[in-house]
Structures are given as structure tokens and as C-alpha cells.
N, C-alpha and C positions, 0 to 999 in steps of 0.2 A: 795447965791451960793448953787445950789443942786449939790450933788455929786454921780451920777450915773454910771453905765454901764448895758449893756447888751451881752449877751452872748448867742452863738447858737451854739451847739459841735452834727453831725452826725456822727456817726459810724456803721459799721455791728452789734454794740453791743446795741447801745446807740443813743436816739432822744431828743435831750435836747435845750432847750429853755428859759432863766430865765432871768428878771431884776432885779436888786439891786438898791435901792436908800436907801443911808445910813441915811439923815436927812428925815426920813419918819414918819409915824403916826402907824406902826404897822401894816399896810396893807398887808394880808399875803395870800396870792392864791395857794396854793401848791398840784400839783398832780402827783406823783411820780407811781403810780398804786401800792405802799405799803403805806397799813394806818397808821403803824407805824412811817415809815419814816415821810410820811405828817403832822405827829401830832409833833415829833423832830423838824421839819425845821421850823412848826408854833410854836414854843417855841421860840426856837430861834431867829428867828426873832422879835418875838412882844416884848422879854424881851430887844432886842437889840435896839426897836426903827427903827426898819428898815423898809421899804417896798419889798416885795419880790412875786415875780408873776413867776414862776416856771415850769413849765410841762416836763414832759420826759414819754417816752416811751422805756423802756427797755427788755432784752429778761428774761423776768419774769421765760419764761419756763424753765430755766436750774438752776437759783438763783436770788436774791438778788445781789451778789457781784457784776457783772457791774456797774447797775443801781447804787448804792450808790457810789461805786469810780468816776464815772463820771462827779456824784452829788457833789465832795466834788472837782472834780477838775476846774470845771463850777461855781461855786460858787467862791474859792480862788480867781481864774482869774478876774471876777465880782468883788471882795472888791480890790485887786488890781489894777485894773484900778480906778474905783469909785475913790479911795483915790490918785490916778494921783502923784506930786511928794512930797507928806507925807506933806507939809509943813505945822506947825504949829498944828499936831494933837500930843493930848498927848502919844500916842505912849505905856506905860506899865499900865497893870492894871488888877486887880483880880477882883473874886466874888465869894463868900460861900454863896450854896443855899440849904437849906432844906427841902425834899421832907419823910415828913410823919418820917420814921423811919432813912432815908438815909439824908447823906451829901457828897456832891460833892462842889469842889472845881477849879476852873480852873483861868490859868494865863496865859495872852500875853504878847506879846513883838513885837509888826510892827517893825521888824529890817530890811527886806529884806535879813534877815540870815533865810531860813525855819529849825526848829528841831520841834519834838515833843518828848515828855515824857509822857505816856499812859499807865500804868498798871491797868489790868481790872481785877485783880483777884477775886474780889468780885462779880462782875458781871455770871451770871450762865449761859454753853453753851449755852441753846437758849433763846433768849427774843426777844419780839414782832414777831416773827412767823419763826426768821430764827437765823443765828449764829452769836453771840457777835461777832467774830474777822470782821464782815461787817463795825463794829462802828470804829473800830481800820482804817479801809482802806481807811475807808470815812472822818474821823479827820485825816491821813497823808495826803492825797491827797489836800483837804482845807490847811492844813499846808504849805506842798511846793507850791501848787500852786499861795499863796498870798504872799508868802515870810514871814510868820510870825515862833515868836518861840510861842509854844502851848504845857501849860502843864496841863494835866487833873488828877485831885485825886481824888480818891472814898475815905473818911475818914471812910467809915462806913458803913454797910446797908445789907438789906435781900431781900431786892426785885427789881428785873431787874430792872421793869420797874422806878421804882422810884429814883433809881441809875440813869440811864441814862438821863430821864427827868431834874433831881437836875441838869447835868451835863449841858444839853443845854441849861437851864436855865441862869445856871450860863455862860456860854459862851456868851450867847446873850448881859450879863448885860456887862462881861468881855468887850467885843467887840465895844459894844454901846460907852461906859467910854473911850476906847484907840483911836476911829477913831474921840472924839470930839477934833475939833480945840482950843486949849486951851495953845496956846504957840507963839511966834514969831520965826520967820522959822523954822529949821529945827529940830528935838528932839535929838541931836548927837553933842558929842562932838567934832566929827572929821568932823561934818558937813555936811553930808551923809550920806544914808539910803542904805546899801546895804551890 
């Protein structure tokens, strides 16, 4: 069973097109027209074991901020469906990953309850070419849009970039672990996901 979806989202703001297939090889095609972003999403992704084929087209001119909310709500949507009605995936799971000086830590929960827990204080106003609070917009919106809970810690660190890389990293690996089938029905003791 491959477990995919695909997603197309047009706006005045936003041209997005991506697939997701969650038992993939790493296969990661990403062009966000931010090389930041593209190099995030290909972390993520290959640490998660996923295939993700990606493109958007956003209004670059004015910011970042669409283009990555878009992205984070195109993508939730995407692991959301892929994973259809949860059955028999492990459902919670961490990852602590270490990037050079930094550790980032992150933790799911596929509940179909979305929360996030996000404090970026370590993170310095701008990294990879625009404003930290982007990464914030674009981890809620992945958040509520998959129904997951999502919690992101910086343990540590001096350097953006390596902060935030530790982070998707470890999300990817997070993500990879909670969507593998590894259970008989449903992961709830009330026997539903939602």
C-alpha cells in the first residue's frame, strides 16, 4: 500500500502544486523560489523517508510570508489525506537532532487535535534571508492543517541556520516514526482519531 496524496492550492497570493508519498525513498523535488525554504523542505523530507515533488509560485515581491503559510498549509492537507483514516500508524513520536553547535528537538502526536508549541527564542530575527516568525507560520499551518499536535524545542544553539535545519531534521525523522503502520487499528483508546 502506498500512501499518497496530491495537492493543488491557487490564490491571488499563492501557486502551489506538491505530492506526498509517505513510503517513499527520499525523493525530494522542491522549488519554492526560496533556497532556504527548498533546502528546509529537502531536510525534511529525506530524513522523513518521504517523496515530495513540490513547486509554488508566490508573490516573492512583497515577502516570504504567503509563499511559506501556503506551503505549510498544502503540505498538512497532503500528510492528512496520504494517511486516510490513521489506521494502524504509530501515531506519537520524537527526534533529538544535532546540528554542529545546536539541538533541536521535536515531538508529534497524529491526534486530529491540531496544537503547536513553538518557542524560537534562540533563533535570531532573520535567518536564511527573511524573518524567523515565517518558520513559526509555516509550522502552524502544517500543524492545523494535518490535524496534528507539534512541538518544536531549540535545547540550545548560536546559529539560525543550524537551529532550524536540527529542527526539520528532526521533524522529518519525528514524522517518518509516527505515520509508520505499526499497530492494529486505530492508535486511541476511544477508538478514534479526531
Amino acid at each position: 500500500m502506498v500512501r499518497q496524496a496530491t495537492v493543488a492550492r491557487t490564490t491571488n497570493e499563492t501557486d502551489i502544486k506538491l505530492t506526498l508519498t509517505l513510503e517513499g525513498e527520499g525523493k525530494v523535488k522542491v522549488d519554492t523560489g526560496i533556497g532556504f525554504a527548498d533546502h528546509m523542505l529537502t531536510l525534511f523530507a529525506f530524513w522523513g523517508g518521504f517523496d515530495l515533488d513540490l513547486t509554488c509560485k508566490g508573490d516573492l515581491e512583497i515577502d516570504t510570508h504567503h509563499t511559506l503559510e501556503d506551503i505549510g498549509l498544502c503540505l498538512g492537507q497532503a500528510l492528512g489525506e496520504a494517511l486516510g483514516d490513521k489506521k494502524g500508524i504509530v501515531r506519537v513520536a520524537s527526534a533529538k537532532v544535532p546540528m554542529d553547535e545546536a539541538l533541536a528537538e521535536v515531538v508529534v502526536d497524529i491526534s486530529g487535535r491540531p496544537y503547536i508549541v513553538y518557542a524560537d527564542d534562540l533563533l535570531p530575527a532573520l535567518i536564511g534571508g527573511g524573518e524567523k516568525d515565517v518558520w513559526r507560520e509555516f509550522l502552524k499551518s502544517f500543524a492545523y492543517k494535518a490535524g496534528m499536535n507539534l512541538h518544536v524545542h531549540y535545547a540550545y544553539g548560536q546559529n539560525g541556520h543550524h537551529l532550524l535545519e536540527a529542527a526539520f531534521k528532526a521533524m522529518g525523522i519525528a514524522l517518518g516514526q509516527a505515520v509508520r503502520v505499526g499497530r492494529k487499528g486505530v492508535s486511541s483508546t476511544k477508538g478514534s482519531l479526531d
